[in-house]
C-alpha positions, 0 to 999 in steps of 0.5 A: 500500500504504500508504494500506491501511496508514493506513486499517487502522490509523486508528479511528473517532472514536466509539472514540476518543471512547469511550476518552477517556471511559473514561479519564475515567471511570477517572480519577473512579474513581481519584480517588473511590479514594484518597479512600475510602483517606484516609478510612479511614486516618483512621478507623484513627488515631483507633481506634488513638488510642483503643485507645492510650486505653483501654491506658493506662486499664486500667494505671491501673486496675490498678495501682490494685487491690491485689495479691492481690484477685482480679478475676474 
């Protein structure tokens, strides 16, 4: 019974293979992932840089402009 047991149990090598390669695949994927992710976190600190920019440009504008001119 129990070489039933081994041989019902045991895989072929193929799938075996299969898998490894899966898990290589997955792990280029996660790789390629979190790159995307740094990058992006990247993009979002310069734009908020900037929009930081352009805020403290629109107070220094208007605190430039006299009261009462009206704007629009």
């Amino acid at each position: 019974m129990a070489r039933r047991l081994t041989a019902a149990l045991s895989r072929p090598t193929a799938e075996i293979e299969d898998d490894v390669a899966d898990v290589h695949t997955l792990r280029r994927e996660l790789r390629r992932l979190r790159a995307e992710v740094l990058r992006l976190e990247e993009d979002k600190r310069v734009l908020e840089e900037r929009v930081a920019f352009l805020g403290r440009e629109l107070e220094e504008t208007r605190a430039k402009i006299p009261r009462g001119l009206s704007t629009s």
